[in-house]
C-alpha positions in Angstrom: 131.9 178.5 -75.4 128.9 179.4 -73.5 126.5 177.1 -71.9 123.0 178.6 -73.4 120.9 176.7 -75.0 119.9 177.9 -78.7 116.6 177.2 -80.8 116.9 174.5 -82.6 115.3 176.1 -85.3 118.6 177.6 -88.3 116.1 180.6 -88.8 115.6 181.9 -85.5 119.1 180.5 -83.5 117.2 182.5 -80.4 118.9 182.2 -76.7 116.7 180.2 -74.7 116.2 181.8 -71.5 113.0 181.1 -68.8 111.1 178.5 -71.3 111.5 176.4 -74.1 109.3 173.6 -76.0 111.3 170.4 -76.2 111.3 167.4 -78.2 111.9 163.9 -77.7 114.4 163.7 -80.7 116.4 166.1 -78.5 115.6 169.6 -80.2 114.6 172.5 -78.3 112.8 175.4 -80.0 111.7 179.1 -78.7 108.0 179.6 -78.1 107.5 181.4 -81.6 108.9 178.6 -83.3 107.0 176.5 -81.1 103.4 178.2 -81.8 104.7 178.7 -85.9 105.4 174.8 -86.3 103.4 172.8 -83.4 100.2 174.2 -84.4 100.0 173.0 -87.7 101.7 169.4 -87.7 103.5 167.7 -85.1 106.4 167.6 -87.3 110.1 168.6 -85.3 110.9 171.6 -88.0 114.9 170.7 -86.7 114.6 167.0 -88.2 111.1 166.3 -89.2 110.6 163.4 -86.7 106.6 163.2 -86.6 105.8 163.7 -83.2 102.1 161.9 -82.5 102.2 161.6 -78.7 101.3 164.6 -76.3 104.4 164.1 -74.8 106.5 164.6 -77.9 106.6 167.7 -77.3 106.6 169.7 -74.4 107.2 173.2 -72.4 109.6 173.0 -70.3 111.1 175.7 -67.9 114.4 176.1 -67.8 115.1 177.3 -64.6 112.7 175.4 -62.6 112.0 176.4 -58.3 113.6 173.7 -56.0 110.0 172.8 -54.9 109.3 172.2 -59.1 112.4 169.8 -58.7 111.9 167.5 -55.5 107.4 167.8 -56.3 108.4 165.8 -59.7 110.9 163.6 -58.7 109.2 162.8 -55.3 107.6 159.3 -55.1 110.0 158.1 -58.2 111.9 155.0 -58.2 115.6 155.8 -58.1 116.7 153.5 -61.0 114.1 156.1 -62.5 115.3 159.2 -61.7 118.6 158.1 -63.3 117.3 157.2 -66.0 115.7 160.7 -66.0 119.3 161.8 -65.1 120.8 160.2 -67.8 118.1 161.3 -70.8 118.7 164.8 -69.6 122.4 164.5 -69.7 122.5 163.2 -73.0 120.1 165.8 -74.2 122.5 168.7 -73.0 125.6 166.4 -75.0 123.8 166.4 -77.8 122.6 170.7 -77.4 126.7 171.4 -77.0 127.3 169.1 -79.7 125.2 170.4 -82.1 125.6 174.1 -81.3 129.6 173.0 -82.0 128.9 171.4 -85.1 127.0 174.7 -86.2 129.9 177.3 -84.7 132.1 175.1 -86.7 130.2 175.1 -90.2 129.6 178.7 -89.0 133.4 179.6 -88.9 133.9 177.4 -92.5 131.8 179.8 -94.1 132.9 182.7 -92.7 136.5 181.5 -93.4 135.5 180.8 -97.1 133.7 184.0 -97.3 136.9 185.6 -95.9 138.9 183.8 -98.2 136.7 184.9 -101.4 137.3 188.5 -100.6 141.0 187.9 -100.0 141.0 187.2 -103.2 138.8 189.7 -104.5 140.8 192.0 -102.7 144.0 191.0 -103.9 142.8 191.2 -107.3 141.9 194.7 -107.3 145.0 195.5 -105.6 146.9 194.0 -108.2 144.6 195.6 -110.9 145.2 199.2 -109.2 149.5 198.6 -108.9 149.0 197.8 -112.9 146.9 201.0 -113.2 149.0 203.1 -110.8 152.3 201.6 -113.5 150.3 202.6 -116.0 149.8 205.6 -115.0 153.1 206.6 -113.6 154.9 205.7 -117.1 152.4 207.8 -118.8 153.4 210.5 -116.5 156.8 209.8 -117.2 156.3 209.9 -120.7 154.2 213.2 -120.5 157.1 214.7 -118.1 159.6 213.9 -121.0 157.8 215.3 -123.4 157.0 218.7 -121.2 160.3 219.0 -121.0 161.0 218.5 -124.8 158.4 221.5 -125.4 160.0 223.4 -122.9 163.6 222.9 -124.2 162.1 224.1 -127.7 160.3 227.0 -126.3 163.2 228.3 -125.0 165.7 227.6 -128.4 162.7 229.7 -130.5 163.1 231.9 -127.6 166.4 232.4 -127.9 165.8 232.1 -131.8 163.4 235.4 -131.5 165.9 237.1 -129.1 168.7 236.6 -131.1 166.1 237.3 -134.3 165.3 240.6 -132.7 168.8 241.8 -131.8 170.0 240.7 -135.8 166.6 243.1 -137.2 167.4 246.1 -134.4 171.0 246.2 -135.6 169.5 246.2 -139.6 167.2 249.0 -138.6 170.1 250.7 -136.6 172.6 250.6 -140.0 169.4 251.2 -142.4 166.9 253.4 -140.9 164.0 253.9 -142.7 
């Protein structure tokens, strides 16, 4: 399973790459989802927690510069930065578990879906054997009867031949 994280957003499912706007109910979201939703109620369109507070919500890169890292964590308490440490960990849990939890619905569906159209498609199968039996008995059928017609064609054949050898001897004994 990769490590990317995803918008939050069912809709969009973007990867997130250099930035992302993250909530604190844990959701991340693409900027275009970000600007779509944010602008017109601080509402988190993943689980509509109202989100009052600036801080609710905020851009965040994802790939911060090493001076980025020690410039904000410089000065803090350590008990802090755990704690910092330990909200971001259980962030990314709860990313990986929900991107799990949607592979795995995901993978239902497509299993259903796939399980639909093995039906479908066993159903027409079965539909076209009983057509292609069908079919081959009328063949059948229409074989034996072509070879019933032929069977007489050739006795009035032979009829006519020996018809015509019976009227040339006549007309041989009795000419006109």
């Amino acid at each position: 399973m990769d490590t990317d994280l995803r918008c939050n957003r069912l809709a969009c499912r973007q990867t997130l790459v250099d930035r992302a706007v993250v909530t604190t109910c844990s959701h991340i979201f693409c900027a275009d989802c970000a600007n779509e939703h944010f602008t017109e109620a601080q509402i988190c369109p993943a689980c509509e927690t109202h989100l009052p507070e600036p801080d609710d919500c905020v851009i965040a890169s994802l790939h911060p510069t090493n001076d980025y890292k020690t410039s904000v964590l410089s000065g803090l308490n350590p008990a802090t930065i755990l704690d910092i440490c330990g909200r971001a960990v259980a962030f990314w849990s709860y990313q990986v578990q929900q991107e799990q939890s949607f592979q795995q619905a995901m993978l239902k569906k497509a299993s259903e879906t796939s399980s639909t159209m093995q039906k479908q498609l066993d159903n027409v199968i079965r539909e076209a054997n009983t057509e292609l039996t069908l079919m081959n008995n009328k063949l059948s059928t229409a074989e034996q009867e072509l070879e019933l017609e032929r069977r007489k064609v050739r006795e009035l054949q032979d009829a006519s031949l020996s018809k015509d050898k019976e009227y040339a001897k006549l007309k041989v004994r009795n000419p006109p």
